[in-house]
C-alpha positions, 0 to 999 in steps of 0.5 A: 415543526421545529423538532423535525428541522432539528432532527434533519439537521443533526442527521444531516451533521452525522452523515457530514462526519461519517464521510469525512471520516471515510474520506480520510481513511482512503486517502491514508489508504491511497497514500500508503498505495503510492508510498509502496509502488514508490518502494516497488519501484525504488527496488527494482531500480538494481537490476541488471539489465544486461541480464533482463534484456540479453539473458536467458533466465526462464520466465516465471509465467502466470497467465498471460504474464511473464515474469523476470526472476530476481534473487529474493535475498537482495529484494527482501535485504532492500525491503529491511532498509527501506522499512527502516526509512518509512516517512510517518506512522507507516510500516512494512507490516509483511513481505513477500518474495516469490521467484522475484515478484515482491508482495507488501503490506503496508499499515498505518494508525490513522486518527479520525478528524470527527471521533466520537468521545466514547472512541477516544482510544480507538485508531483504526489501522489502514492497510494497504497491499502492494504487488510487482515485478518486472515484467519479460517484453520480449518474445 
């Protein structure tokens, strides 16, 4: 009897551990999703909007959206200032630019709270990927 409590127990511990360790990589994964929409957001924040209200720039549609084109030399400059800025271990691992709509990757070394002793130079990388624009409102 006692083997079998001690084996539901140990089973009971592995699989505590095993989800902390999962927990705590989609709450990196989480953070490094907000981080980036804050980074989206901060970009977009110069644009011109006599430009996207009044102008007469064309559309970069896909499917049902429409998309305002930006310049993608400013957006991807901006991208190179705010990378050098990152809070933590985060980093910008990729870029993207496409007729203004702007694509990051964002990466981060997580350590695990429970790492088995065999682990100990392992640190698995959480990425994130973390897509916008600014979006055509009118008709």
């Amino acid at each position: 009897m006692l083997p079998l409590i001690v084996g539901i127990f140990l089973l009971a511990l592995s699989v505590f551990m095993i989800s902390a360790n999962i927990y705590a990589l989609r709450a990196e994964r989480i953070y490094l999703e907000v981080l980036g929409e804050e980074l989206l957001s901060s970009l977009y924040q110069e644009i011109d909007y006599q430009e996207y209200f009044f102008g007469e720039s064309m559309n970069v549609s896909t499917g049902a959206r429409r998309w305002l084109p930006f310049q993608c030399s400013i957006l991807m400059q901006n991208v190179n200032e705010s990378a050098r800025v990152m809070v933590g271990k985060a980093y910008i691992k990729s870029a993207n630019c496409d007729s203004g709509r702007m694509t990051l990757v964002l990466s981060k070394e997580v350590s695990l709270p429970f790492q088995p002793g065999f682990l100990d130079g392992f640190t698995p990388q959480v990425n994130a990927v973390i897509s916008g624009g600014v979006q055509r409102t009118r008709s």
